[in-house]
Z-matrix of the N, CA and C atoms (Angstrom, degrees):
N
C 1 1.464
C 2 1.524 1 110.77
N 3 1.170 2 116.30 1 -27.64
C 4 1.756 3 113.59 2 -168.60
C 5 1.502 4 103.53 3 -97.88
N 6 1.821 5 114.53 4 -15.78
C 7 1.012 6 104.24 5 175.02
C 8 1.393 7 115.33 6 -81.67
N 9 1.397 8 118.77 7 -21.95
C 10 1.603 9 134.50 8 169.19
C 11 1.340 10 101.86 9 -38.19
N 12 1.870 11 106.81 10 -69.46
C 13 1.212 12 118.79 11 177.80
C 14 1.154 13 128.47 12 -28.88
N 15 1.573 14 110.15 13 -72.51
C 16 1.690 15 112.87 14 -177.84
C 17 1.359 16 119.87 15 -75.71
N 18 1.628 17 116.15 16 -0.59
C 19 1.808 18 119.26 17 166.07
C 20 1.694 19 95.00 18 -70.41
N 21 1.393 20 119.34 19 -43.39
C 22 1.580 21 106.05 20 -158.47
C 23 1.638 22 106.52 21 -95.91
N 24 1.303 23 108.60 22 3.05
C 25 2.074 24 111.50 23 161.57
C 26 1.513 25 95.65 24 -88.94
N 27 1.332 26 128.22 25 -25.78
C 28 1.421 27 106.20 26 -160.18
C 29 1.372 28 96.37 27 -85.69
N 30 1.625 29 112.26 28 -46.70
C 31 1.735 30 107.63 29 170.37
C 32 1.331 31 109.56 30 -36.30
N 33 1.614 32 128.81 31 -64.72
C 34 1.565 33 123.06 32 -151.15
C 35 1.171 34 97.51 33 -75.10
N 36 1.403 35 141.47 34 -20.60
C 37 1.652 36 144.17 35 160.97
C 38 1.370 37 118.29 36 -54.43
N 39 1.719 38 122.20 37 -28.04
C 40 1.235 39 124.45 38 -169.80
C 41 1.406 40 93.92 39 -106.36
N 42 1.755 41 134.67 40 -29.65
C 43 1.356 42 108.76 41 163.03
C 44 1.304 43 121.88 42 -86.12
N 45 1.127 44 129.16 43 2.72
C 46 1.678 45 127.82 44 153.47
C 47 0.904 46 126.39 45 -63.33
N 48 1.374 47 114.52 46 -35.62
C 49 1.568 48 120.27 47 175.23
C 50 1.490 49 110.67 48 -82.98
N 51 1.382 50 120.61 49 -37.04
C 52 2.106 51 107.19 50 164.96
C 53 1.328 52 93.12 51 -51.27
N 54 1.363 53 106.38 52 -83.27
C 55 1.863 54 94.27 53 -165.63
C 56 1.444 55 126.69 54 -25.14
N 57 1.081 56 127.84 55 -26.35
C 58 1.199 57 134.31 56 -170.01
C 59 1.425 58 117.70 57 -95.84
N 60 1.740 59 112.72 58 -26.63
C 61 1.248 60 113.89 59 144.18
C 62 1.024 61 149.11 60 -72.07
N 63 1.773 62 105.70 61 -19.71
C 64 1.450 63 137.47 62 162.26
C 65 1.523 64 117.00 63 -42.13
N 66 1.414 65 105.86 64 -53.28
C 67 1.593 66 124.99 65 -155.91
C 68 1.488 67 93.61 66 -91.85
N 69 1.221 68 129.69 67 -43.58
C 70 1.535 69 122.74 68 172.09
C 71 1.448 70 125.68 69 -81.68
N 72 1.690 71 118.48 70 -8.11
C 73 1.518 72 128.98 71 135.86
C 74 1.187 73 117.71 72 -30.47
N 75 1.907 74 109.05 73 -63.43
C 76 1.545 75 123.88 74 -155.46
C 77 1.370 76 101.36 75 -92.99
N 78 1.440 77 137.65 76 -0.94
C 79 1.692 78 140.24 77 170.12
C 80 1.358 79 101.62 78 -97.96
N 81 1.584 80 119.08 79 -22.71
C 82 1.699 81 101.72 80 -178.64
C 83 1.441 82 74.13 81 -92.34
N 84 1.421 83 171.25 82 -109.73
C 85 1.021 84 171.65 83 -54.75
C 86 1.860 85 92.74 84 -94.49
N 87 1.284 86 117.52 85 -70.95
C 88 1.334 87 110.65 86 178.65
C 89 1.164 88 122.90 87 -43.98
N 90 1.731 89 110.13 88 -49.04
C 91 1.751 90 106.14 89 -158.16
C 92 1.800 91 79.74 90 -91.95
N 93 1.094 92 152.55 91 45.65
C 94 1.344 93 141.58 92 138.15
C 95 1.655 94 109.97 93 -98.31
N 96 1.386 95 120.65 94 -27.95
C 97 1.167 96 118.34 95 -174.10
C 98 1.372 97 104.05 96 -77.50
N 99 1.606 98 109.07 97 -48.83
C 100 2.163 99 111.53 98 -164.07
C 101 1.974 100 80.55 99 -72.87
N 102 0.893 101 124.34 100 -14.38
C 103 1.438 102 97.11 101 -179.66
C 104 1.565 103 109.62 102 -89.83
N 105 1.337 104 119.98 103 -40.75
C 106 1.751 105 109.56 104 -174.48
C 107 1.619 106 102.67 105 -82.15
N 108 1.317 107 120.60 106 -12.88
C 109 1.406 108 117.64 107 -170.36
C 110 1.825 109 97.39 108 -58.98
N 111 2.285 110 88.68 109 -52.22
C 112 1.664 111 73.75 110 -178.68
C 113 1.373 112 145.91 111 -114.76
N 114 1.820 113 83.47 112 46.12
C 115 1.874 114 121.16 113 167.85
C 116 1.362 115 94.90 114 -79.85
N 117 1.691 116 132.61 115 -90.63
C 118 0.859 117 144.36 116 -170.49
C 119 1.534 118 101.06 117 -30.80
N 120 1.541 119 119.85 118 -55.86
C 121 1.502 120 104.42 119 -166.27
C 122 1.808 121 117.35 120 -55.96
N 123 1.340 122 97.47 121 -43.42
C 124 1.437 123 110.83 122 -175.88
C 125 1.473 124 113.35 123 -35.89
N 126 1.872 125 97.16 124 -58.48
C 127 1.633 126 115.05 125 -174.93
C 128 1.801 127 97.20 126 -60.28
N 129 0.875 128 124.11 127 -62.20
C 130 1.371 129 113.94 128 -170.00
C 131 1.515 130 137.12 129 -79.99
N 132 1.691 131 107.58 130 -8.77
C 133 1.502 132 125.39 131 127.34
C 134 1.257 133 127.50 132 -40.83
N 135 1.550 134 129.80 133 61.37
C 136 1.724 135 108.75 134 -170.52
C 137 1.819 136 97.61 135 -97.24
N 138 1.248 137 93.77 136 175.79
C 139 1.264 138 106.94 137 -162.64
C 140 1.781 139 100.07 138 -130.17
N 141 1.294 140 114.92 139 153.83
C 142 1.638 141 119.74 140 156.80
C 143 1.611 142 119.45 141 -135.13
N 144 1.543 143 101.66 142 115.09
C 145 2.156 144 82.20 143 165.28
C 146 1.171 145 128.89 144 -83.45
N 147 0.966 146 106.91 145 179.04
C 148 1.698 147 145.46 146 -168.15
C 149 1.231 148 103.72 147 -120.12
N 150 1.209 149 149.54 148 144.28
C 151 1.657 150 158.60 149 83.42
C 152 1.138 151 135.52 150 -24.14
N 153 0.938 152 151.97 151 92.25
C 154 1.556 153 162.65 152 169.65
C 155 1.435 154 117.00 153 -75.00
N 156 0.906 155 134.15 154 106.91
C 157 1.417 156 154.77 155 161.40
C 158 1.761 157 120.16 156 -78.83
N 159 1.520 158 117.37 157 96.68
C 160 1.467 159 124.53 158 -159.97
C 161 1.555 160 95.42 159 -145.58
N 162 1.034 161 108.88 160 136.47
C 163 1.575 162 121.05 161 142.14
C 164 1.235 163 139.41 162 -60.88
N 165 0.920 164 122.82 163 -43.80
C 166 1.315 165 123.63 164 152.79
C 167 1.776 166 133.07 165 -128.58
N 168 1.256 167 130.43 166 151.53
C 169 1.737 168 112.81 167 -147.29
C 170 1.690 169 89.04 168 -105.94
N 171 1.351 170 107.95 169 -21.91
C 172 1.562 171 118.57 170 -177.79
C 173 1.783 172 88.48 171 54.72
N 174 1.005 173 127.74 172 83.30
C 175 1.356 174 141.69 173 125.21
C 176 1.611 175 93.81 174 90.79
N 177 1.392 176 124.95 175 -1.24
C 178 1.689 177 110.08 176 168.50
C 179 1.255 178 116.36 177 -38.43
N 180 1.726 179 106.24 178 147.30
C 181 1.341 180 99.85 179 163.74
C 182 1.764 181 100.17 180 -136.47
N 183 1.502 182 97.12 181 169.24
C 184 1.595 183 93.17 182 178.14
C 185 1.833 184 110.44 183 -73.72
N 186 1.231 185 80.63 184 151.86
C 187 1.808 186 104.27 185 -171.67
C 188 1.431 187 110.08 186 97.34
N 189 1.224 188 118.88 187 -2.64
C 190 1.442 189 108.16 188 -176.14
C 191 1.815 190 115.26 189 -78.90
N 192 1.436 191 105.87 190 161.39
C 193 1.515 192 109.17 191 -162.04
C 194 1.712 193 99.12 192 -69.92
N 195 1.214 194 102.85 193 143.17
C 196 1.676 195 117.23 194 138.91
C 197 1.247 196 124.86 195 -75.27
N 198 1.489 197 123.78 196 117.32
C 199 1.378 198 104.16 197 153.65
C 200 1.301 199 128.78 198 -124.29
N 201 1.182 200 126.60 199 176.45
C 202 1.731 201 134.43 200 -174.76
C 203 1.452 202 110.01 201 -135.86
N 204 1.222 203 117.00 202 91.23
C 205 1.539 204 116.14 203 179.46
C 206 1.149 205 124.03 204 66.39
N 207 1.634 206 113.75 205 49.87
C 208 1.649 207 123.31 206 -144.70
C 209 1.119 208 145.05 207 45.42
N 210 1.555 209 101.89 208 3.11
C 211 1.494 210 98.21 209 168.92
C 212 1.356 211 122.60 210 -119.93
N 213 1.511 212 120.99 211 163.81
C 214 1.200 213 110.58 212 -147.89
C 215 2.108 214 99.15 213 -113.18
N 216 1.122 215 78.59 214 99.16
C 217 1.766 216 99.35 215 179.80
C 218 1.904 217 122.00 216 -92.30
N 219 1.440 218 113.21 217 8.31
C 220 1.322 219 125.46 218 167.22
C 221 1.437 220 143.89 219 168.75
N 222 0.946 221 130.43 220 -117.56
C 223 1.608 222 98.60 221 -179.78
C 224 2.029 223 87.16 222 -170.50
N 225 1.467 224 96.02 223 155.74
C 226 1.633 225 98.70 224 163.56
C 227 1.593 226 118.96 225 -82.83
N 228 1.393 227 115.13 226 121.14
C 229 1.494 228 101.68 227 176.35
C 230 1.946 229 126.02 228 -99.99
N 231 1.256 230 84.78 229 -10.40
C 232 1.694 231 94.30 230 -173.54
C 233 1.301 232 105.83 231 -168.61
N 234 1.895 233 112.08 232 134.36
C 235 1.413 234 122.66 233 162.83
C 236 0.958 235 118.28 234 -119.26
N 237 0.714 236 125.44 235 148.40
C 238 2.229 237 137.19 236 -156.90
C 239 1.243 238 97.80 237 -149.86
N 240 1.648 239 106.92 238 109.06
C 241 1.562 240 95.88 239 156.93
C 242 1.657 241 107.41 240 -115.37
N 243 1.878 242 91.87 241 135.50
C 244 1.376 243 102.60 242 -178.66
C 245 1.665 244 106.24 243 -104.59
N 246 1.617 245 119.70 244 -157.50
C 247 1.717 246 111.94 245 -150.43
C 248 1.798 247 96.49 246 -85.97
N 249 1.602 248 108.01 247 -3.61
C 250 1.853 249 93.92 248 178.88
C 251 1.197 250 115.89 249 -120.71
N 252 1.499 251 105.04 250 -20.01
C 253 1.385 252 109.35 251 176.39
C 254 1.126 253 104.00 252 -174.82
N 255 1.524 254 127.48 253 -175.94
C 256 1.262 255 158.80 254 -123.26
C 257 1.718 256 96.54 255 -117.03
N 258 1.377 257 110.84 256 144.18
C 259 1.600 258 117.01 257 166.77
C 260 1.619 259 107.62 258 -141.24
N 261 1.489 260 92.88 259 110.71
C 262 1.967 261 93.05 260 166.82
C 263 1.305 262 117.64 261 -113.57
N 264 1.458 263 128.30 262 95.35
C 265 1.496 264 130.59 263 168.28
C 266 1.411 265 104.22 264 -59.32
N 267 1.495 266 121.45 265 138.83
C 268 1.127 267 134.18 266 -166.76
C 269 1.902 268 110.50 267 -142.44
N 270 0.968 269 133.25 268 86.79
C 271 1.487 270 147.21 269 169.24
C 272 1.528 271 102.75 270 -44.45
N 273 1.581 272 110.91 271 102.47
C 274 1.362 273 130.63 272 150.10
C 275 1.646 274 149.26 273 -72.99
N 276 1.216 275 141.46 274 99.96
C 277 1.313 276 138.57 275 -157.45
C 278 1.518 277 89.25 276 -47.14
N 279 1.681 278 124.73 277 138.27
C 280 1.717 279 140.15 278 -177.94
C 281 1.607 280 91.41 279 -68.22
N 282 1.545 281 123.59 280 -24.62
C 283 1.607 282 97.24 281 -167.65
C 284 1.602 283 113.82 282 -75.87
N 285 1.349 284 94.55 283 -9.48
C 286 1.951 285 96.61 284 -161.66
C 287 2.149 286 91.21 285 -97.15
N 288 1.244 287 116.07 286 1.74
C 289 1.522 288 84.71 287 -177.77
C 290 1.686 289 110.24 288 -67.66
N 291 1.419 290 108.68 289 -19.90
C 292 1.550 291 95.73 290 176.21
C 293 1.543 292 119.78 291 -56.16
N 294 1.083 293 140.91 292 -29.92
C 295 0.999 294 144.01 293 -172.71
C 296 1.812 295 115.90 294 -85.11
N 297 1.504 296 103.87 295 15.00
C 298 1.196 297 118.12 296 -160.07
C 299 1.911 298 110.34 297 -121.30
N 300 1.350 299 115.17 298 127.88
C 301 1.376 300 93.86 299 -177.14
C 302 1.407 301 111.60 300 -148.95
N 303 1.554 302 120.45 301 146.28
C 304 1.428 303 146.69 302 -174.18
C 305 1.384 304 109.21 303 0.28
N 306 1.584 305 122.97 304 -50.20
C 307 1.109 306 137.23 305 169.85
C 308 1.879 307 130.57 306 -105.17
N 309 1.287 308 77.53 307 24.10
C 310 1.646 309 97.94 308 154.45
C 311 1.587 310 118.44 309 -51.09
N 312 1.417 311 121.21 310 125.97
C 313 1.472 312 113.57 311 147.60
C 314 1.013 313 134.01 312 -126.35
N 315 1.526 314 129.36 313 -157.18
C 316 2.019 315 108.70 314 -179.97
C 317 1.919 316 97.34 315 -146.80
N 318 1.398 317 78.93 316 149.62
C 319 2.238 318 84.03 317 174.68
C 320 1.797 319 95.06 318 -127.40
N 321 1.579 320 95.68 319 138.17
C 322 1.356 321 112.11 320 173.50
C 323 1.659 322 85.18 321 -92.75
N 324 1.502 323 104.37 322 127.78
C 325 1.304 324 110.82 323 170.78
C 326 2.162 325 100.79 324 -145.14
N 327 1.471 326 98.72 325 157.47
C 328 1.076 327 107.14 326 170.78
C 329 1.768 328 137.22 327 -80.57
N 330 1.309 329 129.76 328 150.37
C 331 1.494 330 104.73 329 173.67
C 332 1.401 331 102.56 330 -115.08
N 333 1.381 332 96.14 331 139.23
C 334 1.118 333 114.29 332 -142.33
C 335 1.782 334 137.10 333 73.97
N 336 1.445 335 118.58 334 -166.78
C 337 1.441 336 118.09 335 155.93
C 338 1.489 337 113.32 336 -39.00
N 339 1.465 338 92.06 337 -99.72
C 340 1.883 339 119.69 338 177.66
C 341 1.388 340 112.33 339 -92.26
N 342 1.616 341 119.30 340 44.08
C 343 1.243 342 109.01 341 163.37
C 344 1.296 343 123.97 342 -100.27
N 345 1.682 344 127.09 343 -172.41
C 346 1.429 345 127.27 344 175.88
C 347 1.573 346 103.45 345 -40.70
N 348 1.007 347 101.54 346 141.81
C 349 1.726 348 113.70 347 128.59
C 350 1.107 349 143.80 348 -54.00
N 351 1.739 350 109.30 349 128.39
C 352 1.607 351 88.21 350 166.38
C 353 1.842 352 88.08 351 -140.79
N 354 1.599 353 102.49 352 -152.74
C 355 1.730 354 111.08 353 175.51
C 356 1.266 355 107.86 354 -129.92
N 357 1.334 356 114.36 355 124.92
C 358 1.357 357 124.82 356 140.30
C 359 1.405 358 159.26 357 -85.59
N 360 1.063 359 105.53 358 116.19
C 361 1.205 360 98.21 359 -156.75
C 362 1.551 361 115.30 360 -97.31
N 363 1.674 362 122.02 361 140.09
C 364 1.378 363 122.19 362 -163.19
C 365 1.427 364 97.46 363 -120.08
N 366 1.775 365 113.60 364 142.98
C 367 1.327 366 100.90 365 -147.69
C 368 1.315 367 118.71 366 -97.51
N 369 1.551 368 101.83 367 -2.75
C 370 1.755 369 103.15 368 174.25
C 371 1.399 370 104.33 369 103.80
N 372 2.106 371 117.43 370 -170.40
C 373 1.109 372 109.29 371 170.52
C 374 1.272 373 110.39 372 -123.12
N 375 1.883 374 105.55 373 139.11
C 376 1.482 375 91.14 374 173.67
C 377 1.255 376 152.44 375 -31.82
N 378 1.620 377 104.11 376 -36.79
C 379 1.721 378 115.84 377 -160.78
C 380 1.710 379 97.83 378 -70.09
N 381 1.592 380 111.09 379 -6.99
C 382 1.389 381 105.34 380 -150.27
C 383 1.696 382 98.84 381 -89.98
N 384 1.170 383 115.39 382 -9.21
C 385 1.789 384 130.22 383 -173.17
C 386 1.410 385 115.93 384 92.38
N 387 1.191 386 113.97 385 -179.32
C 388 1.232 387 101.73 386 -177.19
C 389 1.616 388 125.49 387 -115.56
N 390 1.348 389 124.39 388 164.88
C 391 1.466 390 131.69 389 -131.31
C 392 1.844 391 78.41 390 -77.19
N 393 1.784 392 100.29 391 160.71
C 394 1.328 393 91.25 392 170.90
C 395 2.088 394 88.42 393 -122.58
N 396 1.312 395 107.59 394 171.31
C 397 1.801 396 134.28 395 176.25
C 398 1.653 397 94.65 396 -65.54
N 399 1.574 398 88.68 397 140.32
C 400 1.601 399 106.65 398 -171.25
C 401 1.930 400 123.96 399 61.62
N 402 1.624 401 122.51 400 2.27
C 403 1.536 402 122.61 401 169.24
C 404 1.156 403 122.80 402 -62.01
N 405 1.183 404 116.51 403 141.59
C 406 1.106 405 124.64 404 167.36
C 407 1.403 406 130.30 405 -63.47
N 408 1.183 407 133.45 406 124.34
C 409 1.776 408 128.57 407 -176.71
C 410 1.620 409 119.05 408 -142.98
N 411 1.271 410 115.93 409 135.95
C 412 1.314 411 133.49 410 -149.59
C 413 1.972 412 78.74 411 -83.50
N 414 1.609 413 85.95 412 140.35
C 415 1.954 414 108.91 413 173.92
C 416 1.309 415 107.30 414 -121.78
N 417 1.407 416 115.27 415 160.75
C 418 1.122 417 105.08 416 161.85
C 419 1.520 418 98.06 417 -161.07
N 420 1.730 419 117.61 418 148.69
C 421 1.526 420 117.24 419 173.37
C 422 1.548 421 122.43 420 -96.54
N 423 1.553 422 100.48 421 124.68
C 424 1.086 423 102.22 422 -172.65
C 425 1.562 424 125.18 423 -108.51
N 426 1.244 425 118.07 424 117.62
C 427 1.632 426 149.99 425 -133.61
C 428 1.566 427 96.38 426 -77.10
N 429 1.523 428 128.84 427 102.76
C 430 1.324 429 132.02 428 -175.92
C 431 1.099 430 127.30 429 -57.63
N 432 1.231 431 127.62 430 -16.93
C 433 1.263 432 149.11 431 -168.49
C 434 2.096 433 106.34 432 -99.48
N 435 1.378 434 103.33 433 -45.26
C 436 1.752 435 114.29 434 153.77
C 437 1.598 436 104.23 435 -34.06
N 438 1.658 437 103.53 436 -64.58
C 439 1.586 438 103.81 437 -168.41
C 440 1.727 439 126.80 438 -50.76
N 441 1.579 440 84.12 439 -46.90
C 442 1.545 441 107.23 440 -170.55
C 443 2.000 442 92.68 441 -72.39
N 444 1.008 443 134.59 442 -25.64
C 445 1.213 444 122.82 443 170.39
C 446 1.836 445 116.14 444 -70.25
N 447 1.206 446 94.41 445 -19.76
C 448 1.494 447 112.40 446 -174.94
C 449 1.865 448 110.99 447 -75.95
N 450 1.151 449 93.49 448 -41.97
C 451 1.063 450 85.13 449 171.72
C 452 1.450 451 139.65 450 -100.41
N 453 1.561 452 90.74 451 -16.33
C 454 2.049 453 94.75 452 148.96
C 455 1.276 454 112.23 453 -66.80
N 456 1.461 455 134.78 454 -56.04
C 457 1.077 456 116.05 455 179.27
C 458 1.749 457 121.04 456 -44.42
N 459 1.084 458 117.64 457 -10.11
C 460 1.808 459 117.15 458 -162.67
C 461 1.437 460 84.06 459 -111.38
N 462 1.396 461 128.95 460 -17.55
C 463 1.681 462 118.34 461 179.81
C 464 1.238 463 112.74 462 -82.71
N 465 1.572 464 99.60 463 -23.38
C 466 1.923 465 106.86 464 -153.20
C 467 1.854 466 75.89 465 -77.25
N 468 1.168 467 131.44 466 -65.97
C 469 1.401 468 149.25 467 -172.37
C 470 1.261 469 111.56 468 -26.41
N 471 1.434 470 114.27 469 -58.13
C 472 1.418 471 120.32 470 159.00
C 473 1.567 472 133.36 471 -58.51
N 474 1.024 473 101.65 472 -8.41
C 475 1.833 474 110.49 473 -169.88
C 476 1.314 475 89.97 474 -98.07
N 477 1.780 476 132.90 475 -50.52
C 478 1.087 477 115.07 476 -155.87
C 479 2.065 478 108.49 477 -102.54
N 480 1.561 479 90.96 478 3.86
C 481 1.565 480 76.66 479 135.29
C 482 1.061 481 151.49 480 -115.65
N 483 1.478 482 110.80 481 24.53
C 484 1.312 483 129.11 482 177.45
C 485 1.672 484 83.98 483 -111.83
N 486 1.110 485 133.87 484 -29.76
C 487 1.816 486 100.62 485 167.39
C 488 1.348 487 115.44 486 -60.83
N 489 1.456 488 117.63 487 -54.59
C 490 1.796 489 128.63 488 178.01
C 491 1.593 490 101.71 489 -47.22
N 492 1.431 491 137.43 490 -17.11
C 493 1.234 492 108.43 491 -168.84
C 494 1.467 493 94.88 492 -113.61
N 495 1.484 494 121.93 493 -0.43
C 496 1.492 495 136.53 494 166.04
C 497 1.949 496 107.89 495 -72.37
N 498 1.249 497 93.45 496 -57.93
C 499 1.793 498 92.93 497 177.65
C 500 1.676 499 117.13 498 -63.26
N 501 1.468 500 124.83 499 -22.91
C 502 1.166 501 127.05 500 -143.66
C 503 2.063 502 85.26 501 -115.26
N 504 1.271 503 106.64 502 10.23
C 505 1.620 504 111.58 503 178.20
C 506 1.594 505 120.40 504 54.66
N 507 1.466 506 110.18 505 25.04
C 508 1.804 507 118.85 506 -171.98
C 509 1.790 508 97.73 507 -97.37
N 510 1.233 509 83.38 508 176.04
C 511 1.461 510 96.64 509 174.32
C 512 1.818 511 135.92 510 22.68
N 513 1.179 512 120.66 511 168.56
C 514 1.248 513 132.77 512 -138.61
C 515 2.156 514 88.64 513 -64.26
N 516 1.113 515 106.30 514 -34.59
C 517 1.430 516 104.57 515 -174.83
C 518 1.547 517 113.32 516 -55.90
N 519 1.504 518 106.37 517 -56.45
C 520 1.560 519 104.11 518 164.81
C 521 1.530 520 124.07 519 -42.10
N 522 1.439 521 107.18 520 -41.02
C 523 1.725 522 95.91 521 -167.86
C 524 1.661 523 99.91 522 -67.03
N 525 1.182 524 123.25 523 -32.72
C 526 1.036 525 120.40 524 -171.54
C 527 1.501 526 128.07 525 -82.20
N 528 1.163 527 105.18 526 -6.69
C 529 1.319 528 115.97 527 -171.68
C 530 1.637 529 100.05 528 -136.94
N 531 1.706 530 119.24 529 100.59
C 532 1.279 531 119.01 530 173.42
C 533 1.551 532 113.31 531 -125.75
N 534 2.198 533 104.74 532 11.98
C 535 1.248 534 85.25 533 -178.02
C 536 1.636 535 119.50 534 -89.27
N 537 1.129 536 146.42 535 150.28
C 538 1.393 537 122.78 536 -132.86
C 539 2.019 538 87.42 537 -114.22
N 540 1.192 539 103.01 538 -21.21
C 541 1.434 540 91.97 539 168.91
C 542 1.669 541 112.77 540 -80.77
N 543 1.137 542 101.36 541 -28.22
C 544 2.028 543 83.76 542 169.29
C 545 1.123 544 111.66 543 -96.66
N 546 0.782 545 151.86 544 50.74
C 547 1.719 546 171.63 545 49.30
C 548 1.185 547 118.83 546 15.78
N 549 1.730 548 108.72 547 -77.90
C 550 1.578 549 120.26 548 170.81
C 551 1.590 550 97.08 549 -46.90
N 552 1.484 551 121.82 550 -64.80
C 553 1.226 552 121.38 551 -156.44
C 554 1.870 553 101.94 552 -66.14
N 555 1.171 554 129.73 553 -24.84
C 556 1.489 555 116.61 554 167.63
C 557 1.716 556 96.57 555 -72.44
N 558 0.965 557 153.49 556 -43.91
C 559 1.439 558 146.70 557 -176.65
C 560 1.531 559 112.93 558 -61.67
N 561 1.353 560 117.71 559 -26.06
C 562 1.317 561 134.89 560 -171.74
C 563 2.347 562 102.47 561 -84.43
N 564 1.258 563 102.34 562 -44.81
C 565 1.148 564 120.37 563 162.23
C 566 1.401 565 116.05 564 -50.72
N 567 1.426 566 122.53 565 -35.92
C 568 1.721 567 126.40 566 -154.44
C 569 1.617 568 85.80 567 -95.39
N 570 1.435 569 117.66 568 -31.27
C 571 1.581 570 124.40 569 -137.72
C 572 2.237 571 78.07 570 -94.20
N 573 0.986 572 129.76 571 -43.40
C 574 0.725 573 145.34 572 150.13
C 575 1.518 574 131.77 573 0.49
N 576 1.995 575 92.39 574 -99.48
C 577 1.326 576 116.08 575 156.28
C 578 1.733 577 110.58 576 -39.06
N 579 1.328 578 131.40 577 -43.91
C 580 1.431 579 139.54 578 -163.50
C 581 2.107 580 91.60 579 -74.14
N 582 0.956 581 119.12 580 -65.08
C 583 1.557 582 119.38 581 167.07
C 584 1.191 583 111.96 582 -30.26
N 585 1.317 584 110.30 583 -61.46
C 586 1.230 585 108.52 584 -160.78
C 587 1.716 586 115.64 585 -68.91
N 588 1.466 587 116.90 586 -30.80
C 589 1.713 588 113.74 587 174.15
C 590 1.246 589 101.84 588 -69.82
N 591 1.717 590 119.74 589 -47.29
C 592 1.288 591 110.84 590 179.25
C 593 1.494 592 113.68 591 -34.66
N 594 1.630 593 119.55 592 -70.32
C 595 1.585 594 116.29 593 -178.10
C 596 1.734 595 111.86 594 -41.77
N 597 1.111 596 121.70 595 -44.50
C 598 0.881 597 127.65 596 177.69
C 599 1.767 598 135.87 597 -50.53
N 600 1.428 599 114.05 598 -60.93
C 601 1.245 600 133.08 599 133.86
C 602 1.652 601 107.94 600 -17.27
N 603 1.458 602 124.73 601 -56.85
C 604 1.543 603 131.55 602 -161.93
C 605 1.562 604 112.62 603 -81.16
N 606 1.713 605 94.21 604 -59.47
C 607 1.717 606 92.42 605 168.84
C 608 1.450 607 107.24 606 -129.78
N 609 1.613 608 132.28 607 83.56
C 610 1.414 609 128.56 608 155.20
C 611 1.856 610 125.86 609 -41.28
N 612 1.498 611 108.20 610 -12.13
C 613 1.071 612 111.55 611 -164.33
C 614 1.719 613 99.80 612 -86.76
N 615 1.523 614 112.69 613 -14.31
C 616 1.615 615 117.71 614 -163.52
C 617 1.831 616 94.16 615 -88.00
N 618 1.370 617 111.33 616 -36.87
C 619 1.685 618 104.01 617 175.34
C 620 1.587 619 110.06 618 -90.67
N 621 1.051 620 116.96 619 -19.59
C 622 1.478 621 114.13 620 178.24
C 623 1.219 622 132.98 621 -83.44
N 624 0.999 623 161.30 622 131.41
C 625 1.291 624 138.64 623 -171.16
C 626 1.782 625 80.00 624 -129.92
N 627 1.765 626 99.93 625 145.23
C 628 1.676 627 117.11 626 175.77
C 629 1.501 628 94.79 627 -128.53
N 630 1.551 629 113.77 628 128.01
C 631 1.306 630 122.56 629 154.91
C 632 1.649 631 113.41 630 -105.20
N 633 1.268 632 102.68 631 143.06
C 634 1.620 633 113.63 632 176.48
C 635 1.671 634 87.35 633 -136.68
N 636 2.287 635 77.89 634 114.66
C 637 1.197 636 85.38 635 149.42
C 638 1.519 637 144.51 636 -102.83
């Protein structure tokens, strides 16, 4: 009877112990895979920089995104400012240099108003060949508040030729619109909008508010 006994502890002792080699098989098995998966990726992720040549970085900092036609293909790795201007090396994913050429350049621009920074990069012209790892390329920052004037000015433009083709009795806007006091009051709107960039243009600092943290 006791030898019964200690045959069927030594069995449940000898399948405790597979299992137990089993399960620490299948844990070195995982953490060997998430680890070479993201060896291998690294190695076959290669990368090339760029140089950027800017005057001013307007508030870049390192780590910020690259992008290329909204998408985000690399990162800032280093800013150097030397005695004329500004240098931002920027690390590019190797698949996108095709899309990249000789006369490529890049704009540090914001998202949004007062948001982060990042770089964009514009891709140049084909005929010119394509960009090579480590070139140099002209930057420049482009002023959010420039834009946003840009595009009132292209709204104000549009409004008041759809007033001129309202007063002058043409097109589909006139038929629809013959009451002559909302008329004035769309002209009163344009006259408006035009004030209002003006103030704007004069003191951006009265609608804007900038925090530095």
């Amino acid at each position: 009877m006791d030898k019964d006994i200690q045959k069927t502890r030594h069995i449940l002792a000898w399948a405790e112990l597979k299992l137990a080699i089993f399960i620490s098989a299948v844990l070195i098995l995982i953490v060997a895979t998430i680890f070479f998966s993201g060896l291998v990726g690294s190695v076959f992720q290669r990368n090339f920089p760029l140089v950027i040549t800017i005057s001013d970085v307007g508030g870049l900092k390192v780590g910020a995104p690259v992008w290329l036609q909204g998408v985000t293909v690399g990162s800032v790795k280093r800013i150097d400012v030397l005695s004329d201007n500004q240098i931002i090396v920027v690390s590019v994913n190797k698949k996108y240099d095709q899309f990249l050429y000789q006369d490529a350049h890049a704009e540090v621009k914001a998202v949004g108003l007062l948001g982060s920074k990042y770089v964009e990069l514009i891709r140049g012209n084909k005929d010119r060949g394509y960009i090579k790892p480590g070139q140099k390329i002209k930057g420049k920052l482009v002023d959010p508040l420039k834009s946003i004037d840009q595009n009132l000015n292209r709204t104000i433009h549009q409004l008041s030729i759809l007033l001129d083709s309202i007063n002058h009795g043409s097109g589909t806007a006139s038929e629809i619109i013959h009451d002559k006091e909302l008329a004035n009051d769309f002209k009163g709107t344009v006259d408006n909008l035009r004030a209002l960039l003006e103030e704007i243009r004069k003191n951006p600092k009265r609608f804007f508010k900038v925090e530095i943290f």
